[in-house]
TORTORFI-580112 format. One record per residue: residue number from 1; residue in three letters; x, y, z of N, C-alpha, C, O in turn. Coordinates in nm, 2 decimals. Layout:
N
+-----+------+--------+--------+--------+--------+--------+--------+--------+--------+--------+--------+--------+--------+
! seq ! type !   n_px !   n_py !   n_pz !  ca_px !  ca_py !  ca_pz !   c_px !   c_py !   c_pz !   o_px !   o_py !   o_pz !
+-----+------+--------+--------+--------+--------+--------+--------+--------+--------+--------+--------+--------+--------+
! NUM !  ALA !      X !      Y !      Z !      X !      Y !      Z !      X !      Y !      Z !      X !      Y !      Z !
...
+-----+------+--------+--------+--------+--------+--------+--------+--------+--------+--------+--------+--------+--------+
This chain:
89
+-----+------+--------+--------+--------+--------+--------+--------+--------+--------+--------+--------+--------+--------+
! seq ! type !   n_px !   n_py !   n_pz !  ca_px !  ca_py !  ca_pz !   c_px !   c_py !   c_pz !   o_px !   o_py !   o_pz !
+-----+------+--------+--------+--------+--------+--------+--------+--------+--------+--------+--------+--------+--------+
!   1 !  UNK !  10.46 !  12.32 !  12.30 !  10.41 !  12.30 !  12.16 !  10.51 !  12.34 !  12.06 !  10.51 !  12.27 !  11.95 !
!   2 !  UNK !  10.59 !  12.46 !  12.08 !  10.68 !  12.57 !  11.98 !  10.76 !  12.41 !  11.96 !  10.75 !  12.36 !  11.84 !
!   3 !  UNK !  10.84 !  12.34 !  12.05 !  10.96 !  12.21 !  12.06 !  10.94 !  12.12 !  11.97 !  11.01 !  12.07 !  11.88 !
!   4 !  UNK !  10.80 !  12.10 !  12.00 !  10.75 !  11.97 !  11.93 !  10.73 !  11.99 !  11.78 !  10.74 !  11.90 !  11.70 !
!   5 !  UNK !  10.70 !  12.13 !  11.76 !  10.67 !  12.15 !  11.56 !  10.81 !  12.18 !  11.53 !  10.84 !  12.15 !  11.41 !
!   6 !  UNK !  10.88 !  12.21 !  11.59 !  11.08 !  12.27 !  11.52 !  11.12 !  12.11 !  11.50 !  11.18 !  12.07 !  11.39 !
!   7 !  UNK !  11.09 !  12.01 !  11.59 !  11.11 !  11.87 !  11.60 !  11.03 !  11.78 !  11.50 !  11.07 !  11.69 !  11.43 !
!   8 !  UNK !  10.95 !  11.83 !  11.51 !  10.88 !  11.81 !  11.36 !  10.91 !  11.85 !  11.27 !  10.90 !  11.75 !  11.19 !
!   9 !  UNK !  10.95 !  11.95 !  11.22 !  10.97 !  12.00 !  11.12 !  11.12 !  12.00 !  11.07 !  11.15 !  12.02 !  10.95 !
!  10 !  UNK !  11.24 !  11.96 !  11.19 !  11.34 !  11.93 !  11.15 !  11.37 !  11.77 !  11.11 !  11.42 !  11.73 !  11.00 !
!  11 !  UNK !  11.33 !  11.71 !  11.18 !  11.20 !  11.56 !  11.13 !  11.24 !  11.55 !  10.95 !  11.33 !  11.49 !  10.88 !
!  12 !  UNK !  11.10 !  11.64 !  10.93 !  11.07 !  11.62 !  10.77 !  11.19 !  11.71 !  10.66 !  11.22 !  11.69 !  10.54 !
!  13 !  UNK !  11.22 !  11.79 !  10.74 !  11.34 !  11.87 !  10.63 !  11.47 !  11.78 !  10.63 !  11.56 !  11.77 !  10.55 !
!  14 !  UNK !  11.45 !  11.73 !  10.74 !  11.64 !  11.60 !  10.72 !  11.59 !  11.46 !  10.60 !  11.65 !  11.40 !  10.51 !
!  15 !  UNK !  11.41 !  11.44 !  10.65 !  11.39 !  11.36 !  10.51 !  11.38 !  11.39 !  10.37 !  11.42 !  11.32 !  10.28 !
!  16 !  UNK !  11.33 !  11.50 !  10.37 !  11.32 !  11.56 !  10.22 !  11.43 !  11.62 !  10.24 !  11.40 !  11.73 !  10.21 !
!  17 !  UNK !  11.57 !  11.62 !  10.27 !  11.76 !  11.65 !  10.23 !  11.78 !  11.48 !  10.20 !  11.86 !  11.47 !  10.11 !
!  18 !  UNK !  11.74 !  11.36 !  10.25 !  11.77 !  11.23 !  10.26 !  11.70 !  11.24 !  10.10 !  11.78 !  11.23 !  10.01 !
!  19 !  UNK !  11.60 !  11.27 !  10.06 !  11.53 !  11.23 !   9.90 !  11.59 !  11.32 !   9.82 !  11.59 !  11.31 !   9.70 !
!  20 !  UNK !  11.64 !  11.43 !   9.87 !  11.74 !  11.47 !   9.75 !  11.82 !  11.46 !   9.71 !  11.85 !  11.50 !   9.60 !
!  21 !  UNK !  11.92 !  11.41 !   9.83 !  12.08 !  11.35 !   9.80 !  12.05 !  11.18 !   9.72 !  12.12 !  11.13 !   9.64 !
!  22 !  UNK !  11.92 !  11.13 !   9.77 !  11.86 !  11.01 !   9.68 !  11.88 !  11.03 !   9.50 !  11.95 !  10.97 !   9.42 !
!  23 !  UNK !  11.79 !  11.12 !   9.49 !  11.75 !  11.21 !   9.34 !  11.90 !  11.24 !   9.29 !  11.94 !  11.17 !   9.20 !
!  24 !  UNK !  12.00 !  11.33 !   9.36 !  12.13 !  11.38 !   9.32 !  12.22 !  11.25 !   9.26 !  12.31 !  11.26 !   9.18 !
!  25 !  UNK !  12.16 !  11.09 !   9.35 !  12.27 !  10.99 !   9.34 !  12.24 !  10.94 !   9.19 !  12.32 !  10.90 !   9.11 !
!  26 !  UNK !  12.10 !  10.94 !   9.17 !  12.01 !  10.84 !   9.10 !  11.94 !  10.90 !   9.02 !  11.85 !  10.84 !   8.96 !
!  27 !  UNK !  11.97 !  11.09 !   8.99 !  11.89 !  11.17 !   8.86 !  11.95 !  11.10 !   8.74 !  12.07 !  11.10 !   8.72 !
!  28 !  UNK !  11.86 !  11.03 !   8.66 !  11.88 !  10.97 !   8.53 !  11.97 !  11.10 !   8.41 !  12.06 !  11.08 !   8.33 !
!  29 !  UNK !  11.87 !  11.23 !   8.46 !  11.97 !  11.31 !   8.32 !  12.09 !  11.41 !   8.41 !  12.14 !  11.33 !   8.49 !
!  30 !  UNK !  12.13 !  11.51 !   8.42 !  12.20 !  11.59 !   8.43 !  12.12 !  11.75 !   8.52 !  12.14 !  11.81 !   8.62 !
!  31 !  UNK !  12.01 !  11.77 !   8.41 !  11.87 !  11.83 !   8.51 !  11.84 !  11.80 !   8.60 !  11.82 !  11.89 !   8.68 !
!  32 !  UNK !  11.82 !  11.72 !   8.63 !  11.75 !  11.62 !   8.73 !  11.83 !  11.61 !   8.87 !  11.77 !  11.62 !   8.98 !
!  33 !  UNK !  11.98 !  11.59 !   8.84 !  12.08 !  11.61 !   8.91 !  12.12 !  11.79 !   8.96 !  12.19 !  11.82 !   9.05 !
!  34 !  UNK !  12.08 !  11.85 !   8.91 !  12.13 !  12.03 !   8.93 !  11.99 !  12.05 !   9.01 !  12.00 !  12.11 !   9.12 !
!  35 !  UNK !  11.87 !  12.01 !   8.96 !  11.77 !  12.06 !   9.04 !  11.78 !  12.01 !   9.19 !  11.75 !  12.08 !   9.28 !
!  36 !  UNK !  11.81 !  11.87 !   9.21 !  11.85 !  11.83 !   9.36 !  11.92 !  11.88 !   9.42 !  11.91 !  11.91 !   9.54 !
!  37 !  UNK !  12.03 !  11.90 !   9.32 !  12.16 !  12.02 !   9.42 !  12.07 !  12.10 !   9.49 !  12.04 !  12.10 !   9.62 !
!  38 !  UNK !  12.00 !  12.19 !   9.38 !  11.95 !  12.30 !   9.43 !  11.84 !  12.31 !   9.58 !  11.82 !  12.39 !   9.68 !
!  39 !  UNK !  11.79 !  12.15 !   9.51 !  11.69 !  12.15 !   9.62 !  11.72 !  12.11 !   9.74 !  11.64 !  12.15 !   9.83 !
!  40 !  UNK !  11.83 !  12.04 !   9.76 !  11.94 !  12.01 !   9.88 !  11.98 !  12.14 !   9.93 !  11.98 !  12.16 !  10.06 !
!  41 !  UNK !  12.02 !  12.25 !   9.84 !  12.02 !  12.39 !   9.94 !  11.95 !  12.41 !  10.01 !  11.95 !  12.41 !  10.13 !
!  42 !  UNK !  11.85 !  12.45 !   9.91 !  11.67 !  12.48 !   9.98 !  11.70 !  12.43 !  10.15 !  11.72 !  12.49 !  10.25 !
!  43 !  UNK !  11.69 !  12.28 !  10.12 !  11.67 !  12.25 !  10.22 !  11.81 !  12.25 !  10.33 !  11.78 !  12.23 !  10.45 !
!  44 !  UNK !  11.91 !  12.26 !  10.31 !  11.99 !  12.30 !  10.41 !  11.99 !  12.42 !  10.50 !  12.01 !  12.43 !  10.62 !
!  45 !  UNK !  11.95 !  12.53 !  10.40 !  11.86 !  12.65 !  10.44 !  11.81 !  12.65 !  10.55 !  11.85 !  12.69 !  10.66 !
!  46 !  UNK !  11.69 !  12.60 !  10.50 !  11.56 !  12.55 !  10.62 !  11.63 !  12.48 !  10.74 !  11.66 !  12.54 !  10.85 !
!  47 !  UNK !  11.65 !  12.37 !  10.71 !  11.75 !  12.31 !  10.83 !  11.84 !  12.41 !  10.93 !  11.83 !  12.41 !  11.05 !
!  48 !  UNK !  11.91 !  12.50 !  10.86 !  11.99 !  12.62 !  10.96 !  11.89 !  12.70 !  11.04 !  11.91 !  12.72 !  11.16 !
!  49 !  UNK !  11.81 !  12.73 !  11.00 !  11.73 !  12.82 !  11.06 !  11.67 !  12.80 !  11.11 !  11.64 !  12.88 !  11.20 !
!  50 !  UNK !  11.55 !  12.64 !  11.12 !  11.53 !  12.58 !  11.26 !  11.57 !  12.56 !  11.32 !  11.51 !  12.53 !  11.43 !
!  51 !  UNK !  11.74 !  12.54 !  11.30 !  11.81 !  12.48 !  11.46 !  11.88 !  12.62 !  11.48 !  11.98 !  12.62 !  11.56 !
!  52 !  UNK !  11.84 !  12.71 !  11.44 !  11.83 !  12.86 !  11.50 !  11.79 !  12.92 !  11.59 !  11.83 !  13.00 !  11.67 !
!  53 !  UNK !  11.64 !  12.83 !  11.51 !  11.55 !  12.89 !  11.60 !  11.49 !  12.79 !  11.70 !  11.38 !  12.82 !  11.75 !
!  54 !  UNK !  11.56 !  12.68 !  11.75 !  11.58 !  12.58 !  11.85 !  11.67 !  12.65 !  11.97 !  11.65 !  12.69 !  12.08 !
!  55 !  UNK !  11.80 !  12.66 !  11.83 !  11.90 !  12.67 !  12.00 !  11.88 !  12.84 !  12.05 !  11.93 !  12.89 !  12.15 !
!  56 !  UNK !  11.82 !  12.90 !  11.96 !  11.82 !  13.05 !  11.97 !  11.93 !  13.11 !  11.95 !  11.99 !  13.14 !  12.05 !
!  57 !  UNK !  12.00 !  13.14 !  11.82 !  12.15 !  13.16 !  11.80 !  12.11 !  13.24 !  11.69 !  12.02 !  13.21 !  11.62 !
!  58 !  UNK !  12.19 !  13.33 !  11.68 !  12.19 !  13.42 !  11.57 !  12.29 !  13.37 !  11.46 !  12.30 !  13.42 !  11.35 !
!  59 !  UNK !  12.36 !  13.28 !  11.51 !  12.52 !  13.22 !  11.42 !  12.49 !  13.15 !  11.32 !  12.54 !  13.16 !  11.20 !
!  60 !  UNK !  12.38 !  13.07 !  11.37 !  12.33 !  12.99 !  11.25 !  12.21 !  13.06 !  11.12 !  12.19 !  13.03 !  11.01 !
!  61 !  UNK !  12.15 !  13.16 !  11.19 !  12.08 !  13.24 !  11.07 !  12.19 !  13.30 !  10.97 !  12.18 !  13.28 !  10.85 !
!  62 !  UNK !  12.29 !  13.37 !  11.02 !  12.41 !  13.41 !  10.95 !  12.47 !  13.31 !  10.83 !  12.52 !  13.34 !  10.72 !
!  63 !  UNK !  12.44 !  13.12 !  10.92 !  12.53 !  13.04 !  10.82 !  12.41 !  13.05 !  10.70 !  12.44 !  13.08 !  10.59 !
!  64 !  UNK !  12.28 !  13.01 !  10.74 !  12.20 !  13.01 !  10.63 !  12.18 !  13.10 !  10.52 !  12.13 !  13.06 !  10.41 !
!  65 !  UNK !  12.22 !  13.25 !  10.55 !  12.23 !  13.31 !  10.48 !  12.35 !  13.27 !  10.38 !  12.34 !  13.27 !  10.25 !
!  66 !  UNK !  12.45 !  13.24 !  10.45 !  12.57 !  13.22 !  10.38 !  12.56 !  13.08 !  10.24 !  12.61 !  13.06 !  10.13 !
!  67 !  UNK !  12.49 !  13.03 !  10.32 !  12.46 !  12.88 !  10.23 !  12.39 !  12.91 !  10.14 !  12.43 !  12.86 !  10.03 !
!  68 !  UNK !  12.26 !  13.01 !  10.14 !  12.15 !  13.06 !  10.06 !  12.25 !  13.09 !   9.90 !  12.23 !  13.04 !   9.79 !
!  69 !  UNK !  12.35 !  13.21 !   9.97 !  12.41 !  13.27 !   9.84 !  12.51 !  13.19 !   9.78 !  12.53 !  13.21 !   9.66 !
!  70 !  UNK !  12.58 !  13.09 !   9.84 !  12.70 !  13.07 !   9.75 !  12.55 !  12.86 !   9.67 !  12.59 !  12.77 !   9.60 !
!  71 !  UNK !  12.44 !  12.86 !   9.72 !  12.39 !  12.76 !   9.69 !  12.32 !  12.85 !   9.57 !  12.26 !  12.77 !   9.49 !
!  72 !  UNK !  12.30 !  12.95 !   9.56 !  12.21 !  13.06 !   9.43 !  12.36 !  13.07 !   9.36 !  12.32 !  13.04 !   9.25 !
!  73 !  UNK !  12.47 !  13.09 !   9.36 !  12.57 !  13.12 !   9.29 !  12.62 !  12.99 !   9.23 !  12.65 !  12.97 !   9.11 !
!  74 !  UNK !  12.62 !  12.89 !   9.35 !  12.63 !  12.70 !   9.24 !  12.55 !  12.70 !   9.11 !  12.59 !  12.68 !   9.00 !
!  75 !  UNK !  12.39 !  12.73 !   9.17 !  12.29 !  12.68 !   9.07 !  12.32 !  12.73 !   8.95 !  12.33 !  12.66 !   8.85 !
!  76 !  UNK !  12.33 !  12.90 !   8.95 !  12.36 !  12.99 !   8.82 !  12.54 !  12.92 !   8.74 !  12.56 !  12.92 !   8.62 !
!  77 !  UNK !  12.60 !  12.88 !   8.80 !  12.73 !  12.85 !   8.76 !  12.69 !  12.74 !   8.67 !  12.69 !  12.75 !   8.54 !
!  78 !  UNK !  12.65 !  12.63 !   8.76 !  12.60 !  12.48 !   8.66 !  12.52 !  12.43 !   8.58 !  12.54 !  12.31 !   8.55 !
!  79 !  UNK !  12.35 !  12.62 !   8.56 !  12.33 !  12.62 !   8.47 !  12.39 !  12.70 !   8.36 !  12.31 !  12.73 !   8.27 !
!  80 !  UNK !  12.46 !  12.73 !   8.36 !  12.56 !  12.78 !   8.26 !  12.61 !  12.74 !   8.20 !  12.62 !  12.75 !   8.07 !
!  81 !  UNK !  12.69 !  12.62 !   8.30 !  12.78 !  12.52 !   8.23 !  12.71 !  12.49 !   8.15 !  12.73 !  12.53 !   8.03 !
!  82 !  UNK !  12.61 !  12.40 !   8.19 !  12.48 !  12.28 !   8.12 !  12.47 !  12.35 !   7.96 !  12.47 !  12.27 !   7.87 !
!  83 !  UNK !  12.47 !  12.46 !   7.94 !  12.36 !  12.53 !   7.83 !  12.47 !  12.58 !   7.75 !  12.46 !  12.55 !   7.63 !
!  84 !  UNK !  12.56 !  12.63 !   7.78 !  12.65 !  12.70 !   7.70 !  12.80 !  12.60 !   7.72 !  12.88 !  12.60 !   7.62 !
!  85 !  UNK !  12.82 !  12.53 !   7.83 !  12.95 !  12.40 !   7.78 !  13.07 !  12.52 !   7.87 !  13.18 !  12.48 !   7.88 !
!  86 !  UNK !  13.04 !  12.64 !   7.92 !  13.17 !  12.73 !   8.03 !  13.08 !  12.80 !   8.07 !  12.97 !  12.82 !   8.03 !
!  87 !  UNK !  13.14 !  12.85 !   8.18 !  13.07 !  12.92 !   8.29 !  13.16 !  13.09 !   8.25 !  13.10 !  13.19 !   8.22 !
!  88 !  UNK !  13.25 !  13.08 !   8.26 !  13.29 !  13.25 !   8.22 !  13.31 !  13.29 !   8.03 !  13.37 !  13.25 !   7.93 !
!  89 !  UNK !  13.22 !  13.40 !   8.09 !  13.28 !  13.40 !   7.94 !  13.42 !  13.54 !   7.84 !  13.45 !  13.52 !   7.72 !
+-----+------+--------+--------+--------+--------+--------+--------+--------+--------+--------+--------+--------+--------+
């Protein structure tokens, strides 16, 4: 039963990563485009850690972690950009 919902569930997180690289291609404003990024982490996240918790690896909870922070570190960068026109100041 555990096979079948990770399979499922890796399933719908590879679709909703397919609708937000969609959104990312085809966001009409610039928001629209940074929130897909973001939401493309989200979901890459998720993606690592069910096939974590598939293959039973601790390597890939570590990648998600890693993806987590430098995809929280994109988001803050590019809203920065967006609002203020530079990211350091």
């Amino acid at each position: 039963m555990l096979d079948w919902a990770l399979n499922f569930a890796l399933g719908a997180v590879a679709l909703a990563m397919l609708l937000c690289g969609w959104r990312l291609l085809r966001g009409p404003t610039l928001p629209d485009r940074i929130l897909a990024l973001d939401t493309l982490y989200i979901n890459a996240v998720a993606l690592a850690v069910l096939a974590g918790l598939q293959a039973r690896s601790a390597l890939l909870f570590e990648a998600a972690l890693i993806i987590a922070l430098l995809g929280f570190a994109s988001t803050v960068a590019l809203a920065r950009f967006v609002s203020r026109g530079d990211v350091m100041e």
